[in-house]
Biotite code that builds the C-alpha atoms (Angstrom):
import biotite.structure as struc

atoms = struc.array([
    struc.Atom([21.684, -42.261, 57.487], chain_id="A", res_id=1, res_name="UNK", atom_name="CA", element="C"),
    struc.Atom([21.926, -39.306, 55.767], chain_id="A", res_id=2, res_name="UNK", atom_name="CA", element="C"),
    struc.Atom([25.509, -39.878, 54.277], chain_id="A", res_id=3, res_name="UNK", atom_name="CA", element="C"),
    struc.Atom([24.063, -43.359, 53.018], chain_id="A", res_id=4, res_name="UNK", atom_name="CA", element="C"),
    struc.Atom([21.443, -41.293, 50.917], chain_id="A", res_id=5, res_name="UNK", atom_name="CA", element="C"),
    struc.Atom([24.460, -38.659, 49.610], chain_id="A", res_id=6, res_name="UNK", atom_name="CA", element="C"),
    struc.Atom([26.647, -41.623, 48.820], chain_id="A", res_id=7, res_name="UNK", atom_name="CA", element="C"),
    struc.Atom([23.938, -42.970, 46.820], chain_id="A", res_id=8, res_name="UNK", atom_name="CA", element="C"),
    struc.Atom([23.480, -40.007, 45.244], chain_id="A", res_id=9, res_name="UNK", atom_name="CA", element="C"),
    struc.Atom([27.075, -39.430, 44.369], chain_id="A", res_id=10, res_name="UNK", atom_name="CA", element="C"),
    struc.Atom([27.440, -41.823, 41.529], chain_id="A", res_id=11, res_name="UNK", atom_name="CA", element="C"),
    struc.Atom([24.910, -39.723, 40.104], chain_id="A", res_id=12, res_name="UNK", atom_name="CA", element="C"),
    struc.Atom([26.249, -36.095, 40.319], chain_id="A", res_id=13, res_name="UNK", atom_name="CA", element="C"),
    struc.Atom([30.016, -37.452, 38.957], chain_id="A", res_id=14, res_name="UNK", atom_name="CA", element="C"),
    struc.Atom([28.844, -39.128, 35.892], chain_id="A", res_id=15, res_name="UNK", atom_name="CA", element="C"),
    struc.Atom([26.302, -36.373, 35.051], chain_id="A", res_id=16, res_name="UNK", atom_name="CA", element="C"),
    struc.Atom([22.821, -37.549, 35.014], chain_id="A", res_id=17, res_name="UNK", atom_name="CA", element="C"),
    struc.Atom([19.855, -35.809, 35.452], chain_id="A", res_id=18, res_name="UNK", atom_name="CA", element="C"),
    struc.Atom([16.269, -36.341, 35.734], chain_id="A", res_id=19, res_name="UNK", atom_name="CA", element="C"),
    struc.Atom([13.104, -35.289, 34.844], chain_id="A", res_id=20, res_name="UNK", atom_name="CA", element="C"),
    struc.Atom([10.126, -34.873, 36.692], chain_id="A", res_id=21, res_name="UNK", atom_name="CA", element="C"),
    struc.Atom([7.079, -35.531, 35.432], chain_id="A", res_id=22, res_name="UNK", atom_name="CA", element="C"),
    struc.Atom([3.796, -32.564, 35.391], chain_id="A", res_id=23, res_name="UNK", atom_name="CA", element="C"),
    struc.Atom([6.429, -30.176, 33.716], chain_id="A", res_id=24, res_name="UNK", atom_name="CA", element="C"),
    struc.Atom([6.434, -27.541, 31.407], chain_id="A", res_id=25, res_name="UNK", atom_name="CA", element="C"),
    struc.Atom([6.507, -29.151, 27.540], chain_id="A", res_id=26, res_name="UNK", atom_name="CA", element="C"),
    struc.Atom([9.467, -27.888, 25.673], chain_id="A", res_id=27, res_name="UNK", atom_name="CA", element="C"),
    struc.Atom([9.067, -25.284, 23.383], chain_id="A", res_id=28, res_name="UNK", atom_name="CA", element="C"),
    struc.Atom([7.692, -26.058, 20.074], chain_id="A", res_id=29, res_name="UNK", atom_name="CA", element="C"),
    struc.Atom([9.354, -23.943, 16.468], chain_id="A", res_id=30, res_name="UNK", atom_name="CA", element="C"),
    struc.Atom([7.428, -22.002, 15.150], chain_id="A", res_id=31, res_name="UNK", atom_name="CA", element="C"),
    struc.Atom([8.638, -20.664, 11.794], chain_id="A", res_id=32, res_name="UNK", atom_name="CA", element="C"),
    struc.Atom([7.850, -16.611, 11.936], chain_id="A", res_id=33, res_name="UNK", atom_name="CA", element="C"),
    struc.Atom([4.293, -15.634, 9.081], chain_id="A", res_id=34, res_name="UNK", atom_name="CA", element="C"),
    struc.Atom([5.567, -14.536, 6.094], chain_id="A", res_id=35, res_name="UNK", atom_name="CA", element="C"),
    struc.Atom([6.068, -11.056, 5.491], chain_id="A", res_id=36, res_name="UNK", atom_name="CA", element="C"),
    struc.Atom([3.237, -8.841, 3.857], chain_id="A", res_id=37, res_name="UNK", atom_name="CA", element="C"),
    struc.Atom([2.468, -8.442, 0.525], chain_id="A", res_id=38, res_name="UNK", atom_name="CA", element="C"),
    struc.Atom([4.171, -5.755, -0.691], chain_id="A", res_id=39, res_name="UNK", atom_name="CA", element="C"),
    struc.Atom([2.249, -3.054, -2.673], chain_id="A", res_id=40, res_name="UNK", atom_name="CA", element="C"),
    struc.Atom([3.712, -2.367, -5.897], chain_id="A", res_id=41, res_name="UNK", atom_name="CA", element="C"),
    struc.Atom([3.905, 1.069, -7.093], chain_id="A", res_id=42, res_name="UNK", atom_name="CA", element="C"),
    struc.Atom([2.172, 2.170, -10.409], chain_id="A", res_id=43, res_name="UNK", atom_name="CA", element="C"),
    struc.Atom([3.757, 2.476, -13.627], chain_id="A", res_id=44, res_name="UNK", atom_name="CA", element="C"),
    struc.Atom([3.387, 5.067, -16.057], chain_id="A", res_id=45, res_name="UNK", atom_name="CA", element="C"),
    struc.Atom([0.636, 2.898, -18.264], chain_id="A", res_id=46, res_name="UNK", atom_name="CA", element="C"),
    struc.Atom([-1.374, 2.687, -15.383], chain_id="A", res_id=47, res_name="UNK", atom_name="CA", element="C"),
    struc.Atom([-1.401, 5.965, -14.154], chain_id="A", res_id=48, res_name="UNK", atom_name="CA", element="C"),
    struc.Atom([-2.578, 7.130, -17.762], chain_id="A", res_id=49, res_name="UNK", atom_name="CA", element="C"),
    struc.Atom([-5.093, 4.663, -17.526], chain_id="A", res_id=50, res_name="UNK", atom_name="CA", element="C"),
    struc.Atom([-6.850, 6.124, -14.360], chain_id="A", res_id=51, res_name="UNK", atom_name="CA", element="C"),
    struc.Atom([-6.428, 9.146, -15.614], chain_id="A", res_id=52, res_name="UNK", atom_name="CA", element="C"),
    struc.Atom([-8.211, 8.878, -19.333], chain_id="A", res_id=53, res_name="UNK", atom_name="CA", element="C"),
    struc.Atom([-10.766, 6.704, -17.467], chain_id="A", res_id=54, res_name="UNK", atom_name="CA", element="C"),
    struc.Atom([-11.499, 9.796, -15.184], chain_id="A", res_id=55, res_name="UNK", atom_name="CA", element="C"),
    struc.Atom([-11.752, 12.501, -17.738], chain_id="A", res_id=56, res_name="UNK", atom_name="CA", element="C"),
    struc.Atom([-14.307, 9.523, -20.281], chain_id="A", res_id=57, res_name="UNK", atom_name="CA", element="C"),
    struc.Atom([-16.228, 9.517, -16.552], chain_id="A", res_id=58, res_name="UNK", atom_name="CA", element="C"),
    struc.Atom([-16.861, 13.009, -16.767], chain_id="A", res_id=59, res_name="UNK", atom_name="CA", element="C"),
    struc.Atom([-17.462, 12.975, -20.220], chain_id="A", res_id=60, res_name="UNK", atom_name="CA", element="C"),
    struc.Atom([-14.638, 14.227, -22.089], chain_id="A", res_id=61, res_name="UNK", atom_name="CA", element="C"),
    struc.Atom([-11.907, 12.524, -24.398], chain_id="A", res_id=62, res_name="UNK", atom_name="CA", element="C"),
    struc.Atom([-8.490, 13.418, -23.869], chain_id="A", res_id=63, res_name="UNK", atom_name="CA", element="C"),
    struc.Atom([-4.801, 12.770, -24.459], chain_id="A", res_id=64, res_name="UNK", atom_name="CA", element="C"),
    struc.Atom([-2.147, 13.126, -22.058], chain_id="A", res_id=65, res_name="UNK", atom_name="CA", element="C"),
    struc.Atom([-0.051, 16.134, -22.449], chain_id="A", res_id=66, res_name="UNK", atom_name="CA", element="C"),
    struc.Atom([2.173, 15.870, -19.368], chain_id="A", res_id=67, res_name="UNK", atom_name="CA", element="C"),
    struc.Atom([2.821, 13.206, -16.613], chain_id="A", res_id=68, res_name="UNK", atom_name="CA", element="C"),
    struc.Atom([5.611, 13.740, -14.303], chain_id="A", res_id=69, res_name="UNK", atom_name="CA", element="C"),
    struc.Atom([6.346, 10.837, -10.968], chain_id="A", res_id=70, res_name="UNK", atom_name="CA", element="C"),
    struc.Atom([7.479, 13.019, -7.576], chain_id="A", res_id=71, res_name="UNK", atom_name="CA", element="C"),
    struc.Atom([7.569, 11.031, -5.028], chain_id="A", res_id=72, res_name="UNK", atom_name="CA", element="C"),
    struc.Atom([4.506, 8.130, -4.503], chain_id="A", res_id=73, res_name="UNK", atom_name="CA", element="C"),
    struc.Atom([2.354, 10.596, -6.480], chain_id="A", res_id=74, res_name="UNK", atom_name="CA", element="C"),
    struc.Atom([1.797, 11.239, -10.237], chain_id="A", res_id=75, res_name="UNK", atom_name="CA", element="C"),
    struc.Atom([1.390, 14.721, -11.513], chain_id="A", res_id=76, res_name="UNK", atom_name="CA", element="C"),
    struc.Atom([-0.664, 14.336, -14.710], chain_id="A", res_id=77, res_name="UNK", atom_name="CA", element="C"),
    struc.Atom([-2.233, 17.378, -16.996], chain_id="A", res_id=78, res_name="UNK", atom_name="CA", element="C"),
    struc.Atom([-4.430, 15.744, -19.067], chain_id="A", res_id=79, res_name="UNK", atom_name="CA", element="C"),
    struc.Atom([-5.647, 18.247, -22.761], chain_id="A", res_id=80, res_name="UNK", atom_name="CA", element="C"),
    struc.Atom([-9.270, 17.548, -23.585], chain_id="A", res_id=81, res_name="UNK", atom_name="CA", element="C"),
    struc.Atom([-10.343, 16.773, -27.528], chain_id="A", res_id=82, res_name="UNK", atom_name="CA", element="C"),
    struc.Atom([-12.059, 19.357, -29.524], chain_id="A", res_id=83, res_name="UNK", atom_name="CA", element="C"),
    struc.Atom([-14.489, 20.342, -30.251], chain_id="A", res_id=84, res_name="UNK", atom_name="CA", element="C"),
    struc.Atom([-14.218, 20.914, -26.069], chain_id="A", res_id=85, res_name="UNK", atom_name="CA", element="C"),
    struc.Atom([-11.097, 23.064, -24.994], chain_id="A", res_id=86, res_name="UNK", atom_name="CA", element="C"),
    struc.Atom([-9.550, 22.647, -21.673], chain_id="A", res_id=87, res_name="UNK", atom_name="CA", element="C"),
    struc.Atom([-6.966, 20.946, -19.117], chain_id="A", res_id=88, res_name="UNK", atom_name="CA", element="C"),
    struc.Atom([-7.256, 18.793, -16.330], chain_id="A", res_id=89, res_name="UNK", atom_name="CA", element="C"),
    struc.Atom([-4.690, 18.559, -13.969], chain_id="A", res_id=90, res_name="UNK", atom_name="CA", element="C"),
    struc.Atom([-5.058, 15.699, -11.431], chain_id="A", res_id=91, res_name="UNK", atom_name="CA", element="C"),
    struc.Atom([-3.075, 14.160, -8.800], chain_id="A", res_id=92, res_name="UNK", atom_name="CA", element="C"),
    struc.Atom([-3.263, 10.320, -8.223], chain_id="A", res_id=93, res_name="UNK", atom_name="CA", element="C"),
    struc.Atom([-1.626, 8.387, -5.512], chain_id="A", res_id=94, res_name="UNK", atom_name="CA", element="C"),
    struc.Atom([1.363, 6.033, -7.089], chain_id="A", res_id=95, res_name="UNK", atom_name="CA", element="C"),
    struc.Atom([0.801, 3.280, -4.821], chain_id="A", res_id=96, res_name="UNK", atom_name="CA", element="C"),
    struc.Atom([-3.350, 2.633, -5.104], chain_id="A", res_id=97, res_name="UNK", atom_name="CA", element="C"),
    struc.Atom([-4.389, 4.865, -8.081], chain_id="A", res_id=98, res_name="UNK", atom_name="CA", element="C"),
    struc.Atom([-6.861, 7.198, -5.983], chain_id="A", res_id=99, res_name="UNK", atom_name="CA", element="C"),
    struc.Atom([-7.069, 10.388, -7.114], chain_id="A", res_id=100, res_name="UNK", atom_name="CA", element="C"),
    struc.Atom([-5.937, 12.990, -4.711], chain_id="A", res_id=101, res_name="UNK", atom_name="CA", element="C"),
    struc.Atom([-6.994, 15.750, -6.239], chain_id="A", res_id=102, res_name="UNK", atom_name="CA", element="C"),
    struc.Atom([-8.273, 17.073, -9.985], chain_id="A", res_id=103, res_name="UNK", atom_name="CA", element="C"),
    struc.Atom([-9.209, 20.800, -11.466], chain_id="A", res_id=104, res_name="UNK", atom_name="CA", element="C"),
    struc.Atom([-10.877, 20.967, -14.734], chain_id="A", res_id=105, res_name="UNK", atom_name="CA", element="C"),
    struc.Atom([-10.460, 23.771, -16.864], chain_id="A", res_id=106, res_name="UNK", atom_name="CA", element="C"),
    struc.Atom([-12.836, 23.149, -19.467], chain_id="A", res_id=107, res_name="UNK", atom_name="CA", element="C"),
    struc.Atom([-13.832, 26.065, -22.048], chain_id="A", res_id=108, res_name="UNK", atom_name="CA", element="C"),
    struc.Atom([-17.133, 25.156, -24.235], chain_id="A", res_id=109, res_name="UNK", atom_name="CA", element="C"),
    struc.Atom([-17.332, 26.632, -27.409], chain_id="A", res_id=110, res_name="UNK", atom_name="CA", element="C"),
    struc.Atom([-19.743, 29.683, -25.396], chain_id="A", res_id=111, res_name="UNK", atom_name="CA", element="C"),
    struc.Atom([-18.953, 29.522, -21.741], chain_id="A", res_id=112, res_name="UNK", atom_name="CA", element="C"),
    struc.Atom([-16.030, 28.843, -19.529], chain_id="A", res_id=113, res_name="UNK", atom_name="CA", element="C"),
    struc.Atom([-16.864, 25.754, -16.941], chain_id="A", res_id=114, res_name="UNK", atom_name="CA", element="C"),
    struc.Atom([-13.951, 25.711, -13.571], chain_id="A", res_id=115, res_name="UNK", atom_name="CA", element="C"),
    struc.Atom([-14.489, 22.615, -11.557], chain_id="A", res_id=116, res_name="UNK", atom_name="CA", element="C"),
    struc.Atom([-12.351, 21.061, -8.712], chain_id="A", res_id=117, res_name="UNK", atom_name="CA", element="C"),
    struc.Atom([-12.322, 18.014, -7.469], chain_id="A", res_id=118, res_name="UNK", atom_name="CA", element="C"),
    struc.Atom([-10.220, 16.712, -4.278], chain_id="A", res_id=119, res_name="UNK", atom_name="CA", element="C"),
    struc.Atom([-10.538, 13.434, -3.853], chain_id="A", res_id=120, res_name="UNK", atom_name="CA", element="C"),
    struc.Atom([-12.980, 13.746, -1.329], chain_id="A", res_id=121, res_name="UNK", atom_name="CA", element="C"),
    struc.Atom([-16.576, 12.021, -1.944], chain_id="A", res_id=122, res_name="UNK", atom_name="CA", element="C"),
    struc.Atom([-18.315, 14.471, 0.788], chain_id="A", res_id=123, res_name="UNK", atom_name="CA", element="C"),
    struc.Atom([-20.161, 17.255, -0.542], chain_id="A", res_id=124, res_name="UNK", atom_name="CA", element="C"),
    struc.Atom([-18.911, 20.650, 2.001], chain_id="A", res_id=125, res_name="UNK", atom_name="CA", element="C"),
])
């Protein structure tokens, strides 16, 4: 009896068919990868000035920039402040989101000398 059943079964094997039995796993379904990121674009020079005249008019002063230099992902900018005020501030600002890592004022009123640092850091220590 049992080579009636693999002589049955024989046709089968030669000619290659299979089957499938149902209560399977599903096949796997594409699924395209997400997209990538957005990619942060770095600052340009305009916008670096920007941040930088818009910090020094925060603090009350008008200036012009006198020196702005790119090394690396940060800006190096030394900013001179209008007359009838006299004084520098040099700041730091991050080339990729515009925070400022670190600014020192050297301001010099017509009567007294003002020093003032500022490192990016909101909390008072």
């Amino acid at each position: 009896m049992t080579t009636i059943k693999t002589a049955s079964l024989l046709p089968l094997l030669i000619t290659g068919c299979t089957a499938q039995f149902a209560g399977g796993p599903p096949p796997p379904v594409y699924q395209p990868a997400p997209p990538p990121p957005e990619a942060t674009r770095p600052l340009n020079r305009q916008e670096v000035e920007g941040i930088a005249i818009n910090y020094a008019a925060s603090r009350g002063y008008q200036c012009r920039v006198k020196e702005i230099e790119r090394e690396g992902y940060q800006w190096q900018v030394q900013l001179a402040v209008a007359p009838p005020i006299k004084g520098e501030i040099e700041m730091k600002i991050d080339g990729l989101s515009g925070e400022i890592v670190k600014a020192h004022e050297e301001i010099k009123h017509r009567e007294h000398h003002r020093h003032r640092e500022h490192d990016g850091d909101d909390d008072e220590d």
